[in-house]
C-alpha positions as CSV (number, residue, x, y, z in Angstrom):
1,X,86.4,133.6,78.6
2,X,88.0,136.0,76.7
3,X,89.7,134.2,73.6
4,X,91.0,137.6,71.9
5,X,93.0,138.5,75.6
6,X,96.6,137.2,75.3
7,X,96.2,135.9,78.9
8,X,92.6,134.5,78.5
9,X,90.8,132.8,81.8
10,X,88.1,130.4,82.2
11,X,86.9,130.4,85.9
12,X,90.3,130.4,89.0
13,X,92.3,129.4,85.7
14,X,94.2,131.6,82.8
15,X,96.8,131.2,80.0
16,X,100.5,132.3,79.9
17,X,103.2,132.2,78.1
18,X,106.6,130.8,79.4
19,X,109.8,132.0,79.1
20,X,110.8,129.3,76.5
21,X,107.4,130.7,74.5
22,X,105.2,127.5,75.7
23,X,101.7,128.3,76.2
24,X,100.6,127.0,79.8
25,X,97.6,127.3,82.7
26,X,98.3,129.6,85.5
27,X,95.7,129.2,89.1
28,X,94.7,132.6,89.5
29,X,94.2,132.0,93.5
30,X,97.4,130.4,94.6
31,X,99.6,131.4,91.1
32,X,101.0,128.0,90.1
33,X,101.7,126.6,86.9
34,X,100.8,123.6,85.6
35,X,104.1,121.6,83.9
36,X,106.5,125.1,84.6
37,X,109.5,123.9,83.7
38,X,109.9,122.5,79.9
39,X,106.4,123.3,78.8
40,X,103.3,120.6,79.5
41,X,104.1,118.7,76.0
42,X,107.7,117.8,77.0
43,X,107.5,117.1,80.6
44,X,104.2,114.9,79.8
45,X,106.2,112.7,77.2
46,X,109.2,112.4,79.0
47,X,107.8,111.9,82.6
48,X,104.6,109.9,81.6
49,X,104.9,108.3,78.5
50,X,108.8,107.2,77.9
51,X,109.8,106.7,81.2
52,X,107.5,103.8,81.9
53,X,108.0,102.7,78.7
54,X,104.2,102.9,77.2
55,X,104.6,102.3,73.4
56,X,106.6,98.7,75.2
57,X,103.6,98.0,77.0
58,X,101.0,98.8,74.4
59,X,103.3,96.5,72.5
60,X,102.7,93.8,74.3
61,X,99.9,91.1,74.1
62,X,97.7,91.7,77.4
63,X,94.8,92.9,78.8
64,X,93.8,95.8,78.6
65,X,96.2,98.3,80.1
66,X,94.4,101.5,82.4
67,X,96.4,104.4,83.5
68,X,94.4,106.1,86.6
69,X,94.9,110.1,85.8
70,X,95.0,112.0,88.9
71,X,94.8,115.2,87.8
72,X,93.5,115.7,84.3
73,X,94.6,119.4,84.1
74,X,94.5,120.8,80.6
75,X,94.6,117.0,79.2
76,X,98.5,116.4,78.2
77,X,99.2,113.9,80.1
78,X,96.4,112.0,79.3
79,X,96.3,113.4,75.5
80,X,100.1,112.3,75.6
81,X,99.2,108.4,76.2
82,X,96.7,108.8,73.9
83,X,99.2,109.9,71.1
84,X,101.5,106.9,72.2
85,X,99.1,104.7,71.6
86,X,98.1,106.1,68.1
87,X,101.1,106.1,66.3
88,X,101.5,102.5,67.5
89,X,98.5,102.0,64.8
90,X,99.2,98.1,64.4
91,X,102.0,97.2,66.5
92,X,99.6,98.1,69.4
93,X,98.7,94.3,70.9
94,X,96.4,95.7,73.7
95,X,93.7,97.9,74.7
96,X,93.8,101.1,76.6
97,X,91.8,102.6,79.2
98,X,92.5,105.8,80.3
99,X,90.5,107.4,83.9
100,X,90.9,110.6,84.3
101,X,90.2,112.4,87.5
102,X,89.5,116.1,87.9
103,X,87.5,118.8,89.8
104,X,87.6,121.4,87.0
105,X,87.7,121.4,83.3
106,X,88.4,125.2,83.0
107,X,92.3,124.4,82.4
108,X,90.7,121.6,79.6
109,X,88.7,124.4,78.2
110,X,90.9,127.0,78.2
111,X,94.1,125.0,76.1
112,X,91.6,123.7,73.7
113,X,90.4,127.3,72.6
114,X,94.5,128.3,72.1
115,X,95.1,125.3,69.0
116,X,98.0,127.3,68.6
117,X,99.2,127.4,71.7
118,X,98.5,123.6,72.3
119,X,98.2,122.1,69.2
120,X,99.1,118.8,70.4
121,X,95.4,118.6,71.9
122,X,94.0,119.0,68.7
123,X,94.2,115.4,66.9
124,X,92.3,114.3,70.0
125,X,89.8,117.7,70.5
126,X,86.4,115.6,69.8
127,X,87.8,113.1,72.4
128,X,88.2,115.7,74.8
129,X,84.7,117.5,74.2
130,X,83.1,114.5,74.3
131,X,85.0,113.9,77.4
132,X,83.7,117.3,78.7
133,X,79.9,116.2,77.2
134,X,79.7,113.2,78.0
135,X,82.0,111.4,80.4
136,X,83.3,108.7,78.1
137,X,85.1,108.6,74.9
138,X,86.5,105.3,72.6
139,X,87.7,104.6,69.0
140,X,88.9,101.5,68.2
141,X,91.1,99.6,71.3
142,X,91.2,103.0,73.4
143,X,88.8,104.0,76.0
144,X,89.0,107.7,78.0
145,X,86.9,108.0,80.9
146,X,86.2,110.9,83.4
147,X,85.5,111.0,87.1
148,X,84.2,114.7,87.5
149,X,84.8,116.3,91.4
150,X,86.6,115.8,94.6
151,X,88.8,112.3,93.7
152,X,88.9,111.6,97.2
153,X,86.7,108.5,97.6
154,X,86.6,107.7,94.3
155,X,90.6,106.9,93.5
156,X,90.1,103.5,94.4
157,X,88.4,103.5,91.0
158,X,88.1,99.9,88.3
159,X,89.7,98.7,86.7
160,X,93.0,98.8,88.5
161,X,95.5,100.9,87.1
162,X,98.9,99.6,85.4
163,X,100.1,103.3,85.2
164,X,99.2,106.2,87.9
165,X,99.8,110.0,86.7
166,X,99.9,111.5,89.6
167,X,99.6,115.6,88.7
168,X,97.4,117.7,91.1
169,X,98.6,120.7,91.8
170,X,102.0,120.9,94.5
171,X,101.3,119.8,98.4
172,X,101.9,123.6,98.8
173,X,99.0,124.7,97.0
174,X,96.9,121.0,97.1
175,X,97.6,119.8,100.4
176,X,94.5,117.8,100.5
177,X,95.7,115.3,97.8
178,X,99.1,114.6,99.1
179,X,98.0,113.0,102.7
180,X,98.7,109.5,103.5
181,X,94.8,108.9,103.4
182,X,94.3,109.9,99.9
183,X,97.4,108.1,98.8
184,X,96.9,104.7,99.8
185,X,93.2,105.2,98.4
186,X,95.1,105.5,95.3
187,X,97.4,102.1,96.4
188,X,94.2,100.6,96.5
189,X,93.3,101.2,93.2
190,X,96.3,99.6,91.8
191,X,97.3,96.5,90.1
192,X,98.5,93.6,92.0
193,X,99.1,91.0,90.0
194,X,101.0,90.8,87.2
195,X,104.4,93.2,86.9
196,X,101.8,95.3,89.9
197,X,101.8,98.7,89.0
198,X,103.7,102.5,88.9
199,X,102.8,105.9,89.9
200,X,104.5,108.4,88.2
201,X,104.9,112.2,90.0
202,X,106.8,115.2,89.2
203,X,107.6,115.9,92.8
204,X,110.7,114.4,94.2
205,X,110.4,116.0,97.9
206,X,111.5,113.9,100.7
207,X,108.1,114.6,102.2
208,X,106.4,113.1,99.0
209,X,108.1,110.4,99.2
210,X,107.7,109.9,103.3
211,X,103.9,109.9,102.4
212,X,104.6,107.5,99.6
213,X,106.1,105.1,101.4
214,X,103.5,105.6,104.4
215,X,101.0,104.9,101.8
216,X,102.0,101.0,100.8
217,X,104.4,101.9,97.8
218,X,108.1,101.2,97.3
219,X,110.2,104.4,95.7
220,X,112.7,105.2,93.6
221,X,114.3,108.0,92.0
222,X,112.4,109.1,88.6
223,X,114.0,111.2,85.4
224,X,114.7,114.9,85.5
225,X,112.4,117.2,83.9
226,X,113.9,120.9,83.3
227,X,115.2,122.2,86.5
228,X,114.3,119.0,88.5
229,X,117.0,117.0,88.8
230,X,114.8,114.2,89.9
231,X,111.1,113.2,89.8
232,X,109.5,110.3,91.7
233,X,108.2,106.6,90.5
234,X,106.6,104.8,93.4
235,X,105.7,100.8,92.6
236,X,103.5,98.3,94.2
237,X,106.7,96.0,93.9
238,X,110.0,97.0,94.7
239,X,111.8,95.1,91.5
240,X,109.8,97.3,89.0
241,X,111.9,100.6,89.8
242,X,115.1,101.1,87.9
243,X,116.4,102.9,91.0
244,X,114.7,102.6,94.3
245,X,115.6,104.6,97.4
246,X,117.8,102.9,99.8
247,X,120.7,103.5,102.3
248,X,121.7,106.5,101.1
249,X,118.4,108.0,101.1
250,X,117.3,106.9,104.5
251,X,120.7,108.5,105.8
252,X,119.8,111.8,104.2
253,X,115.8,111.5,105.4
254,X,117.7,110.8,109.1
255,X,119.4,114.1,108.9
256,X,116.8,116.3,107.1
257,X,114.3,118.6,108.9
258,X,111.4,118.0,106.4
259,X,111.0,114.2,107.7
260,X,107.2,114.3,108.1
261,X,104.7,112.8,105.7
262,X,102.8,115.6,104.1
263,X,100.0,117.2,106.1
264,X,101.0,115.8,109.5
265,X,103.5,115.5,112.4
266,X,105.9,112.7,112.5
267,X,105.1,110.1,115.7
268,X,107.3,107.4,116.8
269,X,105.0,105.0,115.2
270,X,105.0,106.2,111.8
271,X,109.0,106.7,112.1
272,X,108.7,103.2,113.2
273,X,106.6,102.2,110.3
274,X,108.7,103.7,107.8
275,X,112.2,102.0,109.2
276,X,110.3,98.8,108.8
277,X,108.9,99.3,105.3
278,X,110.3,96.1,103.1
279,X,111.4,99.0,100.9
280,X,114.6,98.7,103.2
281,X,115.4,94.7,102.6
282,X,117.9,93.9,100.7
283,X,117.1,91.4,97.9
């Protein structure tokens, strides 16, 4: 790595600079940018830490709350929670346990040598190299833990997660981690009991959320992040979305030519299986 380059690269990975002046990671191989849109520090607070409401959680008296991280990337998402639950300082009344799943730290490597660039990495930069050294990081009531390599077959990972951020790479350029297969291993690894649990995904295509449903989850619509209009929250129980699919949706999934989960063909028994999902009663 090159850290006097303007674009410098660790490995398939480099920096660039967006339009808006953000610093982000590029993949060298297929080109694609990790958070394009607002910058990784917006769309990580807005998609991942406000929309499920995580300073609420952390807020209230329970056990310990885990967020499964499916994609560690460059660490914002995870570094954002982490910030959340900081600033909480006392009004935090539970634990958290952060797992973070990833096949490559280069992107991790690469934002913490630009502090400029990404300085909101840098109040947690010994967690993340000893993260990176280790595995496992913890100060008081916070726990960060990492699963290095292929996550499939390991996303079924304890404790079960309250929170999923879901952020590999695009079906287009990841295809093997938005199958059905992979993404009822991560259903597994969810919360049952309790308020159950969300996964939280910038992708709102109606293949995504096909495989979704496929998968076990109940969707909904998520917020907008830069030129989304809408992102995705899927939920192990239908009453925890603020606004699930329904009627509408289905008529529009009817119509569209893109009705397929990802990565395979749609049969009449998964059509049948998706009419029937209890995502479609109304209660």
């Amino acid at each position: 790595m090159d850290a006097s380059d303007a674009n410098p690269r660790d490995g398939d990975f480099e920096l660039v600079t967006l339009r808006n002046g953000a610093r982000a990671v590029r993949h060298l191989g297929h080109g694609e940018v990790m958070h394009p849109a607002t910058g990784p520090w917006q769309e990580a607070m807005r998609l991942y830490v406000e929309q499920p409401r995580l300073a609420e959680r952390l807020r209230t008296p329970g056990a310990p709350l885990v967020i499964h991280d499916v994609g560690l990337g460059a660490g914002t998402n995870a570094v954002a929670a982490l910030t959340c639950a900081r600033a909480l300082g006392g009004e935090r009344q539970r634990a958290l346990e952060i797992v973070s799943f990833e096949v490559d730290l280069a992107p991790l490597r690469l934002a913490l040598a630009d502090a400029a660039g990404f300085p909101f990495l840098q109040p947690f930069r010994d967690a993340a190299e000893a993260l990176m050294r280790t595995g496992a990081w913890e100060e008081d009531g916070v726990r960060w833990r990492l699963h290095l390599g292929d996550a499939r077959g390991r996303l079924e990972a304890r404790p079960k997660a309250d929170l999923v951020f879901f952020d590999p790479f695009s079906p287009a350029s990841n295809p093997e981690m938005w199958t059905v297969p992979v993404l009822r291993q991560v259903r597994a690894g969810c919360r049952e009991d309790g308020e159950g649990a969300l996964l939280l995904t910038y992708s709102a295509a109606t293949p995504t959320r096909v495989t979704l449903l496929l998968a076990g989850f109940h969707v909904g619509a998520g917020l907008s992040t830069g030129t989304k209009g809408e992102t995705t929250v899927a939920a192990t129980r239908r009453e925890s979305l603020a606004a699930p699919l329904g009627e509408r949706w289905l008529s529009r999934w009817r119509r569209s030519s893109a009705r397929a989960p990802h990565g395979e063909a749609l049969t009449p028994q998964l059509e049948a299986q998706l009419l029937a999902h209890p995502q479609w009663t109304i209660v």
